[in-house]
N, CA, C and O of each residue as an XYZ file, in Angstrom:
892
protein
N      71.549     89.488    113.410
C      72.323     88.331    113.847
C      73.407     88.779    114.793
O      74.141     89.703    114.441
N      73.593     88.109    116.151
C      74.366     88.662    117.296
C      75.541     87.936    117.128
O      75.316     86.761    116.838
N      76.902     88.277    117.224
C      78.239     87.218    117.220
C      78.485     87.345    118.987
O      78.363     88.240    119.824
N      78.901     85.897    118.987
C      79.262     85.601    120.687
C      80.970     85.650    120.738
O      81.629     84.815    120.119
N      81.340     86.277    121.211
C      83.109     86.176    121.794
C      83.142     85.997    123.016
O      82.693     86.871    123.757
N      83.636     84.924    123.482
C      84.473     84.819    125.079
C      85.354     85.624    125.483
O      86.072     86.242    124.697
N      85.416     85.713    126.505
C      86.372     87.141    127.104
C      87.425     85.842    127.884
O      87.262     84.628    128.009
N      88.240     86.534    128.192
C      89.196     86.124    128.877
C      89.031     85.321    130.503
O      89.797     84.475    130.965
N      88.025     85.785    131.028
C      87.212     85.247    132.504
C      86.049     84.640    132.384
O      85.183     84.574    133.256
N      85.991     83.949    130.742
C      85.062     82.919    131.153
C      83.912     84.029    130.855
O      82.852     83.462    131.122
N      83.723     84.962    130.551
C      81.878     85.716    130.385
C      81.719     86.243    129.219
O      82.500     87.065    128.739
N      80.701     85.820    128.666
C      80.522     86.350    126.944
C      80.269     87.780    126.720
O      79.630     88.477    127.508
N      80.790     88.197    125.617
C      80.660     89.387    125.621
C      79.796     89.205    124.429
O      80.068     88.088    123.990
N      78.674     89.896    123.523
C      78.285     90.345    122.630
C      78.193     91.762    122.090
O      77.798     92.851    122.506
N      78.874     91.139    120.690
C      78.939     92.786    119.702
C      78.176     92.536    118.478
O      78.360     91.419    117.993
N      77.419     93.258    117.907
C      76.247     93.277    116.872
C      77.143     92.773    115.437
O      78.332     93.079    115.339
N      76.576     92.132    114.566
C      77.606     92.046    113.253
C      77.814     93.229    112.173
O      78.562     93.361    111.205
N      76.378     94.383    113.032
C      76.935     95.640    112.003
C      78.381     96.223    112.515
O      79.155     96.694    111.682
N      78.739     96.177    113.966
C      79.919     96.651    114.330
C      81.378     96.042    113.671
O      82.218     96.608    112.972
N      81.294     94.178    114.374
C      82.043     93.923    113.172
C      82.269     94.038    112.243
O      83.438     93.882    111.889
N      81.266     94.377    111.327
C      81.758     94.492    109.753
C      82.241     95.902    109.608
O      82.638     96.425    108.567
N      82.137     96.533    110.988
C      82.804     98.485    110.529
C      84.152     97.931    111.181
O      85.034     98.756    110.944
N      84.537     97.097    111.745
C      85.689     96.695    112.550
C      86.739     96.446    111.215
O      87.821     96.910    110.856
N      85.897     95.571    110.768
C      86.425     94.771    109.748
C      87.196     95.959    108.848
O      88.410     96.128    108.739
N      85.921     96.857    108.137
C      86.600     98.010    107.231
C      87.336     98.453    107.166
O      88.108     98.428    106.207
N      87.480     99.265    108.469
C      88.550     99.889    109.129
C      89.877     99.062    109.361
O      90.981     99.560    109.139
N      89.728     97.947    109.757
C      91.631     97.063    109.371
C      91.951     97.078    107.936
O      93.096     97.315    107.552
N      90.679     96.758    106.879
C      91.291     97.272    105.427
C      91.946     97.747    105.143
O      93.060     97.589    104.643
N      90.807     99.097    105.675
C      91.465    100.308    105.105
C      93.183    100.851    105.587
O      94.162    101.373    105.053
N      92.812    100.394    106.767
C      94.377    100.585    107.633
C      95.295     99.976    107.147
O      96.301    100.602    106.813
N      95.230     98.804    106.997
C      96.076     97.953    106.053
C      96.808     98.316    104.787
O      98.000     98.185    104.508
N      95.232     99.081    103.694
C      95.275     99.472    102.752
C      96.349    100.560    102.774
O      97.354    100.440    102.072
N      96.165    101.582    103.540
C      97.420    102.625    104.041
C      98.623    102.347    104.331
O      99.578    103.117    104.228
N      98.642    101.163    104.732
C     100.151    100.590    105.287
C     101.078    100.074    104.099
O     102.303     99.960    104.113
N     100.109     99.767    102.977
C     100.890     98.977    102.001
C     100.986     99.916    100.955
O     101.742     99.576    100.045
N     100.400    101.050    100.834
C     100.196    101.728     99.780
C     101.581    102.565    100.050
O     101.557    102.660    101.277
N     102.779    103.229     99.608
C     103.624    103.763     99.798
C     103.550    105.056     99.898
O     103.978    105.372     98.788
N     103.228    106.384    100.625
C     102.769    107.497    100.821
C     102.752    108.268     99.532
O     101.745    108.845     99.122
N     104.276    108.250     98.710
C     104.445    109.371     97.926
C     103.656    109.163     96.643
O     103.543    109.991     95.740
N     103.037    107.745     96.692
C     102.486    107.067     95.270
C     100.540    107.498     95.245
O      99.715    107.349     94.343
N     100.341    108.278     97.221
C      99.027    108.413     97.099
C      99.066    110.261     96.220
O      98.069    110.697     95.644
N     100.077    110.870     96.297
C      99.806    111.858     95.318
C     100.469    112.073     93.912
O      99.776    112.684     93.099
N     101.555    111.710     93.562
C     101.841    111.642     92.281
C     102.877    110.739     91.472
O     102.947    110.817     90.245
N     103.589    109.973     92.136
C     104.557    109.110     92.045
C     103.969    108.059     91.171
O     104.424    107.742     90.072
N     102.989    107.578     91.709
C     102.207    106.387     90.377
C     100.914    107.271     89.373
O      99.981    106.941     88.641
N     101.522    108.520     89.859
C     101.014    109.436     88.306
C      99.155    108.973     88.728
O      98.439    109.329     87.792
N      98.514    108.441     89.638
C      97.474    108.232     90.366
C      96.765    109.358     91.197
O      97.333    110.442     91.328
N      95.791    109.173     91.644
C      94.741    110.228     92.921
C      94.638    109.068     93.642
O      94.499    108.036     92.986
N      94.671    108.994     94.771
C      94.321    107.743     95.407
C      92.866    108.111     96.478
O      92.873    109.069     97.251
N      91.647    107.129     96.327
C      91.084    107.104     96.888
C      90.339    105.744     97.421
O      90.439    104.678     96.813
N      89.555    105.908     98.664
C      88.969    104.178     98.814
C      87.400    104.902     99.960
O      87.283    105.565    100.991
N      86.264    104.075     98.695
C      85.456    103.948     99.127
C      84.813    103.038    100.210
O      85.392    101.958    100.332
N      83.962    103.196    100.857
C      83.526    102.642    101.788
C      82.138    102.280    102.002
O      81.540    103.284    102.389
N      81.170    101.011    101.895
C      79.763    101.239    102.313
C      80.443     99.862    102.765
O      81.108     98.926    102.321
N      79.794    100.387    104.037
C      79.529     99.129    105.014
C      80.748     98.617    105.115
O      81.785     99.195    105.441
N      80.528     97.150    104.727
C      81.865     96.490    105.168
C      82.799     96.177    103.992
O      83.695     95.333    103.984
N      82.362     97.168    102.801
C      82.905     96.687    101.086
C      83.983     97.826    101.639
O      83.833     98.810    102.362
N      85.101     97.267    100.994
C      86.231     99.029    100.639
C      86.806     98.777     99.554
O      87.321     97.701     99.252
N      86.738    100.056     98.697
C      86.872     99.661     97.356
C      87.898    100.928     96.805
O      87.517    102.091     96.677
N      88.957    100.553     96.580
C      90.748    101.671     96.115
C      90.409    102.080     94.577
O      90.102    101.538     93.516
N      90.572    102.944     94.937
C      89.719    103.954     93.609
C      91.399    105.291     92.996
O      91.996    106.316     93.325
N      91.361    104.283     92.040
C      92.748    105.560     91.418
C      92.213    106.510     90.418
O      91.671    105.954     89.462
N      92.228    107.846     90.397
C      92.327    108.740     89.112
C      93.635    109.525     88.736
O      94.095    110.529     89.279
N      94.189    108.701     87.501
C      95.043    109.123     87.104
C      94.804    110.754     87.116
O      93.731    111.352     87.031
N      96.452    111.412     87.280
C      96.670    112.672     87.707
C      97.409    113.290     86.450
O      97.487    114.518     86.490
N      97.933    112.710     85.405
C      98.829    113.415     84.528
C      97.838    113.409     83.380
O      96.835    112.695     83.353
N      98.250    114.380     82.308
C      98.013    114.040     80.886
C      97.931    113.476     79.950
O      99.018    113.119     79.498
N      96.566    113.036     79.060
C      96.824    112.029     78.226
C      96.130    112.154     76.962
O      94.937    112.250     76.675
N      97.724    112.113     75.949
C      97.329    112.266     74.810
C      96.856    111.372     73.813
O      97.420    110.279     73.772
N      95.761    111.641     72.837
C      94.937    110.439     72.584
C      93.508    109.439     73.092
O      92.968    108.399     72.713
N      93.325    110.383     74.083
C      92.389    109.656     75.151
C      91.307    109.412     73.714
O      91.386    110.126     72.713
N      90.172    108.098     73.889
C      89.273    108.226     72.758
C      88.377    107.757     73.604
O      88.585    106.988     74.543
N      87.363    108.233     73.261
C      85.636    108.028     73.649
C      85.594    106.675     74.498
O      85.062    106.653     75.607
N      86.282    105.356     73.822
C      86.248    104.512     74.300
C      86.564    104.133     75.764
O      86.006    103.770     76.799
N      87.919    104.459     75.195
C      89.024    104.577     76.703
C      87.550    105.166     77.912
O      86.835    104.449     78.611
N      87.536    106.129     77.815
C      87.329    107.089     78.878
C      85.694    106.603     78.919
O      85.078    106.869     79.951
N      85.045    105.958     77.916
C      83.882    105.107     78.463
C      84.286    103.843     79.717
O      83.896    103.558     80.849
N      85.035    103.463     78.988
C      85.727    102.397     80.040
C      86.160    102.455     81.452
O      86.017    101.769     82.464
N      86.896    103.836     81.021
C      87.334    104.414     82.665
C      85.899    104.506     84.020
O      85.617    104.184     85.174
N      85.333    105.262     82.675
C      83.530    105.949     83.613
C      83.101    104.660     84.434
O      82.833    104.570     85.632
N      83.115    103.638     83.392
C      82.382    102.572     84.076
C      82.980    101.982     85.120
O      82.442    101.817     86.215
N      84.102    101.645     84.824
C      85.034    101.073     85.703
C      84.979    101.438     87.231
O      84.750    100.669     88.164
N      85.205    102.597     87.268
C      85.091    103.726     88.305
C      83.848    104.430     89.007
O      83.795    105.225     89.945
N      82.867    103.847     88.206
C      81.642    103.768     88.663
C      81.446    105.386     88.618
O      80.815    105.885     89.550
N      81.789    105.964     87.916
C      81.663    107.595     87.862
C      80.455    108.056     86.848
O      80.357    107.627     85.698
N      79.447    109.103     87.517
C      78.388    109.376     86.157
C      78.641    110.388     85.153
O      79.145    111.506     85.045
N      78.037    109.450     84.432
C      77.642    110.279     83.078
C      76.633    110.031     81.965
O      76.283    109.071     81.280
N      76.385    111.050     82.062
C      75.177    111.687     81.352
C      74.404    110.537     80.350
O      73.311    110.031     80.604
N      75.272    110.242     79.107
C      75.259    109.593     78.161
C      76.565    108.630     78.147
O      76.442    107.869     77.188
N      77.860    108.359     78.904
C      78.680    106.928     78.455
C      78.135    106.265     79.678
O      77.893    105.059     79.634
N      77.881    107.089     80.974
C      77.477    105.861     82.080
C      76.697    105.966     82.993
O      77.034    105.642     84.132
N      75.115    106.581     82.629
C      74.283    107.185     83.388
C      73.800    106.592     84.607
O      73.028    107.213     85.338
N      74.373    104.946     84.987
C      73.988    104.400     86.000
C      74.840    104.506     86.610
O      74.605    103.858     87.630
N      76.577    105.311     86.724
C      77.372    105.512     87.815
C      76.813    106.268     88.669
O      76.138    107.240     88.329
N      77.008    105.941     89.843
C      77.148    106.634     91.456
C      77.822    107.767     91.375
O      77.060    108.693     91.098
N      78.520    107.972     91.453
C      79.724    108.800     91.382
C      80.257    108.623     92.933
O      79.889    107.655     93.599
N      81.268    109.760     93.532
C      81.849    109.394     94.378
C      81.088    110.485     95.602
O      80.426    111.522     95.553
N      81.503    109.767     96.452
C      80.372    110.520     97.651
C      81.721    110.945     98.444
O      82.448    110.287     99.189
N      81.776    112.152     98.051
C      82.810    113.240     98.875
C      82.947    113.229    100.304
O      82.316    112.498    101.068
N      84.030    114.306    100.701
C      84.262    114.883    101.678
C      85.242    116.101    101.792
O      86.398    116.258    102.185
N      83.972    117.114    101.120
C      84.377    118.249    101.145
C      84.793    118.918    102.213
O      84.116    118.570    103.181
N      85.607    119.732    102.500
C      86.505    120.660    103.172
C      86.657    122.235    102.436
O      87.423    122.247    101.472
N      86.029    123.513    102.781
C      86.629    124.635    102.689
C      87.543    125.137    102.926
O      87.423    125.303    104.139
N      88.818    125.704    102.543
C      89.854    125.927    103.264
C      90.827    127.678    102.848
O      90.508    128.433    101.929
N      91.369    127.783    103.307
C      92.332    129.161    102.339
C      91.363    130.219    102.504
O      91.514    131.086    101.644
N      90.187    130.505    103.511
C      89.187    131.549    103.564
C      88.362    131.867    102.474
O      87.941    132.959    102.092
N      88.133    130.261    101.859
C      86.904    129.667    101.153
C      87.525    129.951     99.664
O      86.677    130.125     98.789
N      89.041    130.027     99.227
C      89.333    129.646     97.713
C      89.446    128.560     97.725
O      90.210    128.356     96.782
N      89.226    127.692     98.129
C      90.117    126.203     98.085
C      89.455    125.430     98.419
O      89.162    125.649     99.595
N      88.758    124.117     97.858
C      88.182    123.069     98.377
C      88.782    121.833     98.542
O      89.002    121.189     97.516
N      89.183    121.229     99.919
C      89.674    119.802     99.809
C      88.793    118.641     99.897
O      87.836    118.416    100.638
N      89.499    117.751     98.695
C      88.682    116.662     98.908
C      88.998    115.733     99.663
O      89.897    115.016     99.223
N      88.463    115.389    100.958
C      89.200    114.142    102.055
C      88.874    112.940    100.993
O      89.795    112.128    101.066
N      88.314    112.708    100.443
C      88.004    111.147     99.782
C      89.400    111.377     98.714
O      90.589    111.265     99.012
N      88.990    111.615     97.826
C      90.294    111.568     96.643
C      91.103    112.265     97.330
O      91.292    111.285     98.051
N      92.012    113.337     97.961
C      92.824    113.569     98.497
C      93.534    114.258     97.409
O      94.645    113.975     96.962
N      92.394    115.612     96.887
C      93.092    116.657     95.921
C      92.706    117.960     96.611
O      92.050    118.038     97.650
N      93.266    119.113     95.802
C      92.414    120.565     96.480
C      91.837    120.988     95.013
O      92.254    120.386     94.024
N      91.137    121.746     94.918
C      90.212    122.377     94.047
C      90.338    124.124     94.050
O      90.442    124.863     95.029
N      90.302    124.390     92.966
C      89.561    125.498     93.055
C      87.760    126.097     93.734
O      86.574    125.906     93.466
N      88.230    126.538     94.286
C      86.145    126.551     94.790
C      85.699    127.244     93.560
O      84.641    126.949     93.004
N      86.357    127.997     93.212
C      85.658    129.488     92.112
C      86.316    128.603     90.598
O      85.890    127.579     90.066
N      87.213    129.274     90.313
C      88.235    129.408     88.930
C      88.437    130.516     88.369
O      88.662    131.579     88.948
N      88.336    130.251     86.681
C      88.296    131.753     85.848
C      86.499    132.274     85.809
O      85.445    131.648     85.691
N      86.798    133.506     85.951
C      85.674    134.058     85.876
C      84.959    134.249     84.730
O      83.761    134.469     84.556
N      86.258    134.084     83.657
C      85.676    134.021     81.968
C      86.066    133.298     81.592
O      87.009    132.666     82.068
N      85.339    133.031     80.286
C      85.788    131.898     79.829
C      87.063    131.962     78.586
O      87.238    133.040     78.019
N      87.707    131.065     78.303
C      88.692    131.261     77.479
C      89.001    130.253     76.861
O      88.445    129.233     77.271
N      89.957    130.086     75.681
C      90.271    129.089     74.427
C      91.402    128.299     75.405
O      91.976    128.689     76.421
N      91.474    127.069     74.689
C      92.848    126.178     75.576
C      94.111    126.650     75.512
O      94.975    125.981     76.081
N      94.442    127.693     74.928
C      95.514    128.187     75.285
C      95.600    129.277     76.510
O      96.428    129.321     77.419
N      94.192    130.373     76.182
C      94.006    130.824     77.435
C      93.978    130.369     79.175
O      94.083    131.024     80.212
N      93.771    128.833     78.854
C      93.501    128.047     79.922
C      94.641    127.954     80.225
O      94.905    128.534     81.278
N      95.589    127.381     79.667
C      97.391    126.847     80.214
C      97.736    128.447     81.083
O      98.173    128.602     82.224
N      97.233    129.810     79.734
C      98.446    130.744     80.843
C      97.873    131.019     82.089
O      98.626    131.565     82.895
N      96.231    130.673     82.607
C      95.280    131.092     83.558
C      96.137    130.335     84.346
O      96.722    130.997     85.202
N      96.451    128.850     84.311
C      97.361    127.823     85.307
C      98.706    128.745     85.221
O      99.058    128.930     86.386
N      99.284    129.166     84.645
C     101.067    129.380     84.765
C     100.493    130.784     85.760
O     100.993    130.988     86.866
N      99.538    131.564     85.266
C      99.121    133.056     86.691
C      99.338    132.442     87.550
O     100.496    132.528     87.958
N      98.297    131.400     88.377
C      98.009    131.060     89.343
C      99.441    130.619     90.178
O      99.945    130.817     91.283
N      99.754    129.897     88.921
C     101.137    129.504     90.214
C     102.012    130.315     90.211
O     102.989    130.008     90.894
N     102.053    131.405     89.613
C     103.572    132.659     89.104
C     102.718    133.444     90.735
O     103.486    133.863     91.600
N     101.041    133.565     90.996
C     100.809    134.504     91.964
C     100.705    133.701     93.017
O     100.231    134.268     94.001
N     101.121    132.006     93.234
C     101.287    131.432     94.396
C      99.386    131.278     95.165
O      99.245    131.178     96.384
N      98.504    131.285     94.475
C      97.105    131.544     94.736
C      96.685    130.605     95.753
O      96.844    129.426     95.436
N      96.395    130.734     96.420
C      96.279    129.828     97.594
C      97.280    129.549     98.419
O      97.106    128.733     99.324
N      98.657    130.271     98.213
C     100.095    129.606     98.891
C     100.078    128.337     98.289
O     100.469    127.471     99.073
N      99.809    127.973     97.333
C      99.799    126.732     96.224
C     101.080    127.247     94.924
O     101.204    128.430     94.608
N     101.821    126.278     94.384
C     102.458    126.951     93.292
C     102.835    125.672     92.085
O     103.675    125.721     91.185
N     102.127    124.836     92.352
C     101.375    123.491     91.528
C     100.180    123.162     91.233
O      99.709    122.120     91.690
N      99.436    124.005     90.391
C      98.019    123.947     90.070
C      98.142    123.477     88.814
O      99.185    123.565     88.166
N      97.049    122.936     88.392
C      97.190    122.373     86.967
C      95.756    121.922     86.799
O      94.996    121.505     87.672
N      95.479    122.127     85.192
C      94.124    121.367     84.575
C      94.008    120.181     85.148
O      94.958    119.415     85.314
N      92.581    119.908     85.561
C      92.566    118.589     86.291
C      92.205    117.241     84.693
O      91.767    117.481     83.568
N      92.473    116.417     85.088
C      92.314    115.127     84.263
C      90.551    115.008     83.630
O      89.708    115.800     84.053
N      90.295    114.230     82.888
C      89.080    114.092     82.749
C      88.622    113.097     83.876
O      87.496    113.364     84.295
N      89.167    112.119     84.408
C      89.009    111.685     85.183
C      88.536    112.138     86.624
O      87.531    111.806     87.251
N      89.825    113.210     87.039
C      89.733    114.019     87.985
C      88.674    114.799     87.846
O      88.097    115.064     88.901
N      88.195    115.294     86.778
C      87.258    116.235     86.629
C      85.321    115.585     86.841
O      84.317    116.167     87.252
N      85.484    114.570     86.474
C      84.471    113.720     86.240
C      84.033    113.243     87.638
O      82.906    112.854     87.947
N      84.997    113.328     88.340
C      85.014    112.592     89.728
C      84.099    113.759     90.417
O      83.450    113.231     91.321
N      83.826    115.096     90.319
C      82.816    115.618     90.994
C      81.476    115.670     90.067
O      80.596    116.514     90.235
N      81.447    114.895     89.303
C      80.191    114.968     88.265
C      79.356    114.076     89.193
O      79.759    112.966     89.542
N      77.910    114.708     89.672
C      76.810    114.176     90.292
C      75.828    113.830     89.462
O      75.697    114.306     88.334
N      74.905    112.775     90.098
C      74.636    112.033     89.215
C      72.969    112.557     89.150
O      72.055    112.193     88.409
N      73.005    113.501     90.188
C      71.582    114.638     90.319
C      71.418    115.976     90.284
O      71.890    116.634     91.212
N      70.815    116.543     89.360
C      71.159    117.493     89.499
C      70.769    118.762     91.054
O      69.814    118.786     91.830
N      71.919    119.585     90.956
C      71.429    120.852     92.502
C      70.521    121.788     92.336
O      69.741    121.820     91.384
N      70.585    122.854     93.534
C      69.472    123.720     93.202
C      70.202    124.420     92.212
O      69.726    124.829     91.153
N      71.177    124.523     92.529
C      72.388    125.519     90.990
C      71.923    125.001     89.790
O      72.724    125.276     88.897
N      70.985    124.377     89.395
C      70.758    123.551     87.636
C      72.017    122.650     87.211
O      71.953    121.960     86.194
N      73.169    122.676     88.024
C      74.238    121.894     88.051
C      74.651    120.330     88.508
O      74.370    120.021     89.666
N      75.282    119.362     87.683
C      75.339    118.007     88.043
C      76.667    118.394     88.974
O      77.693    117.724     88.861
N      76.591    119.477     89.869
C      78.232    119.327     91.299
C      77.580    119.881     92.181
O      76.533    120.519     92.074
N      78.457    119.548     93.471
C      78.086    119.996     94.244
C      78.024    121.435     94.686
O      78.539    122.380     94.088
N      77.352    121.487     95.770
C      77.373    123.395     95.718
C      78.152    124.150     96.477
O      78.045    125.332     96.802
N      79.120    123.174     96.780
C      80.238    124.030     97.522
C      80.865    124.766     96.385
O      81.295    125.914     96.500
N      80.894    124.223     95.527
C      81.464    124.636     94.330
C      80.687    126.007     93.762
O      79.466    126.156     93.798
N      81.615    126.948     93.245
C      80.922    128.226     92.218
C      79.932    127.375     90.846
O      80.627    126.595     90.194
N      78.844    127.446     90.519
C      78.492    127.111     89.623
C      78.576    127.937     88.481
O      77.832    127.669     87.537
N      79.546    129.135     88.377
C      79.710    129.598     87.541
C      80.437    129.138     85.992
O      80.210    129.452     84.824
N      81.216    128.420     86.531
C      82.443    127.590     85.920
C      81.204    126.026     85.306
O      81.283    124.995     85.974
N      80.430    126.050     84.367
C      79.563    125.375     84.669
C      79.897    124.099     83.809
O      79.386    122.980     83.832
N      81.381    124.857     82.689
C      81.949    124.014     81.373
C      83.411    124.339     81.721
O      83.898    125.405     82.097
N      83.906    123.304     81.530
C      85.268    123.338     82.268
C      86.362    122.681     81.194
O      85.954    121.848     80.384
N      87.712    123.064     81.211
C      88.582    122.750     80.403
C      88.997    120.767     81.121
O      88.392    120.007     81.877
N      90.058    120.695     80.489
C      90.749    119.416     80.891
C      92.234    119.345     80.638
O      92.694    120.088     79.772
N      93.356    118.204     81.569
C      94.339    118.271     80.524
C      94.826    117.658     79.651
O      96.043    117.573     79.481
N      93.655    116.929     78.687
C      93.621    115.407     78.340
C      93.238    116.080     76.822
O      92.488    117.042     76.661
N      93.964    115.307     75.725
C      94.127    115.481     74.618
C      92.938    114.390     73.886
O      92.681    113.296     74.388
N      92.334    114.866     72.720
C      91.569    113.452     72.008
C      92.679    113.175     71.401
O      93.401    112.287     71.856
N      93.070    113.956     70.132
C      93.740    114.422     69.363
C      94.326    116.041     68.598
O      93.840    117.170     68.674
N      95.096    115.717     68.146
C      95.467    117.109     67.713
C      94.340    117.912     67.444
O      93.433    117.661     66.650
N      94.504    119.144     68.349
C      93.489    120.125     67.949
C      92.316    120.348     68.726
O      91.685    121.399     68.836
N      92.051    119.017     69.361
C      90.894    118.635     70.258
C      91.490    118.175     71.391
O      92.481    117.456     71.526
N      90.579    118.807     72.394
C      91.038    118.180     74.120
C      89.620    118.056     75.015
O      88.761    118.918     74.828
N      89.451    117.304     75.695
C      88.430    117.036     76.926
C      87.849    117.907     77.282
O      88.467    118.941     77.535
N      86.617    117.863     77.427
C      85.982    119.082     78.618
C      84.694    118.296     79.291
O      84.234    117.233     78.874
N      84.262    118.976     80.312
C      83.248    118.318     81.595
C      82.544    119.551     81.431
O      82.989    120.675     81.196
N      80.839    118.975     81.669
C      80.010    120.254     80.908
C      79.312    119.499     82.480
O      78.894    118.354     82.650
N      79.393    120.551     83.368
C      78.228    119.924     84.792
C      77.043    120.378     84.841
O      76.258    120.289     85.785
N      76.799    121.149     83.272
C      75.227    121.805     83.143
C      74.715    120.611     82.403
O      73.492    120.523     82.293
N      75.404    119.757     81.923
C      74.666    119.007     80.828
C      74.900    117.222     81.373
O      74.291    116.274     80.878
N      75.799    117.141     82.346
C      76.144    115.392     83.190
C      77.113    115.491     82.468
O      77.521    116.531     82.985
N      77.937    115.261     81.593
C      78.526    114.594     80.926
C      80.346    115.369     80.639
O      80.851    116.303     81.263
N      80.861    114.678     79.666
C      82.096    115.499     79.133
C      81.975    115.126     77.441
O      81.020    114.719     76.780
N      83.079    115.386     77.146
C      83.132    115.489     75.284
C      84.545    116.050     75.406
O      85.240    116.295     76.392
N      84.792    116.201     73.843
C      85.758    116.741     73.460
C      85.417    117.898     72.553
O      84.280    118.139     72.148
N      86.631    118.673     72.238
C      86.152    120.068     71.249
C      86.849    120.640     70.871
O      87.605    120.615     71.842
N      87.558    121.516     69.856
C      88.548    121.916     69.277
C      89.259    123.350     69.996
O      88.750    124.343     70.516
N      90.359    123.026     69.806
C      91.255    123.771     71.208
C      91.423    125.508     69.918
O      92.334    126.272     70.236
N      90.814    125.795     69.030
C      90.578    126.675     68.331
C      90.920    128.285     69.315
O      91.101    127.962     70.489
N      91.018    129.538     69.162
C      90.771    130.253     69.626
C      89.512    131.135     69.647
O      89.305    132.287     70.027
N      88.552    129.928     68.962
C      87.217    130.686     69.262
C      86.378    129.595     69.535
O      85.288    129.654     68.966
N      86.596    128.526     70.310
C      86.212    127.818     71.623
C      86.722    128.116     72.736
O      87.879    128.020     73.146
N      85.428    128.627     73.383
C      86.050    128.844     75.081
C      85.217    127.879     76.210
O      84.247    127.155     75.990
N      85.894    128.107     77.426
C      85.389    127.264     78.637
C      85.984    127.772     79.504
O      87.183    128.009     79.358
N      85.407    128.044     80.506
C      85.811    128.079     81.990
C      87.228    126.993     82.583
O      87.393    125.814     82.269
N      87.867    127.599     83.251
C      88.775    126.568     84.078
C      88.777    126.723     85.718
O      89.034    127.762     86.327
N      88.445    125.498     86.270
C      89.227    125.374     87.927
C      90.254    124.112     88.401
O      90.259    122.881     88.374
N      90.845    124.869     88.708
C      92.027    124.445     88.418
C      92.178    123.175     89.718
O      91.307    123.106     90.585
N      93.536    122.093     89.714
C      93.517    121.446     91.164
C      94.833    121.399     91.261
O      95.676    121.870     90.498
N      95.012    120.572     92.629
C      96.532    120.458     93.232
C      96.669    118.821     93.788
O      97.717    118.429     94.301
């Protein structure tokens, strides 16, 4: 279907309605930027700010960035769906989010242009209990790792947000910019006492598990 606009001298111009509707997006989104207050797209509303795009839909996508104690199965079913994020077993028909990865720091560091976080590309090379995990974060920023000195366990949310909804040639539900070594990953999200979050990208999904010193998991860390 062709849209007709008059020009200014009287001669029609025609532009296709797939263009308009990218016209369209793009004032959204611009818009969307204008109203959103800068410091609230990284931590001020305790948010990740992101906004999807197909076609002419744009859709503002928050993952909370702080800690949360108590999170329960429910909650974080709710979140999955909401957010259209996959998983394995609470929401195997999410999409998940269709990136825009960036290498950076001479390939430690992955940025995400969509959510607008950095990543670890690698992490810990071993795995360790949740306490091991906190002092792996206090190294990183005591050795400034990346010229970064704010790293921290990412959210289940945050974490979930690179959970693919297919698996790679790595046997892994992430992408492969990523080390697939790290294949079970910590969180900084509490169930309850004793127990905290984890994202398993060998298996789709996350869970919870007892923060014991003889449960371990991999950590990569974000900013």
């Amino acid at each position: 279907m062709k849209r007709t606009y008059i020009s200014t001298d009287g001669k029609d111009m025609k532009r296709s309605h797939a263009l308009y509707s990218g016209s369209l997006a793009l004032l959204i989104i611009l818009v969307l930027i204008a109203i959103v207050p800068a410091n609230s797209i990284v931590s001020a509303a305790m948010e990740t700010y992101a906004i999807k795009s197909t076609g002419s839909v744009v859709t503002a996508i928050f993952l909370r960035n702080t800690p949360e104690n108590g999170l329960s199965p429910e909650k974080i079913q709710s979140v999955l769906k909401e957010k259209g994020l996959f998983d394995s077993r609470r929401n195997p028909l999410g999409k998940g989010i269709t990136h825009a990865y960036e290498i950076q720091k001479a390939g430690k560091v992955v940025h995400d242009r969509v959510v607008h976080i950095i990543w670890q590309q690698s992490g810990s090379q071993k795995k360790m209990n949740y306490a091991g995990a906190k002092h792996y974060i206090s190294k990183r920023n005591s050795d400034q790792f990346a010229g970064y000195n704010d790293w921290r366990l990412p959210t289940t949310e945050e974490a979930m947000s690179l959970m693919q909804s297919v698996k790679k040639k790595c046997g892994l539900n992430i992408d492969e910019v990523f080390d697939p070594l790290q294949e079970r990953a910590w969180t900084s999200d509490i169930r309850k006492e004793g127990t905290a979050w984890v994202v398993r990208f060998d298996s789709g999904y996350c869970d919870y598990t007892y923060t014991d010193a003889n449960i371990k998991y991999h950590v990569r860390a974000v900013r």
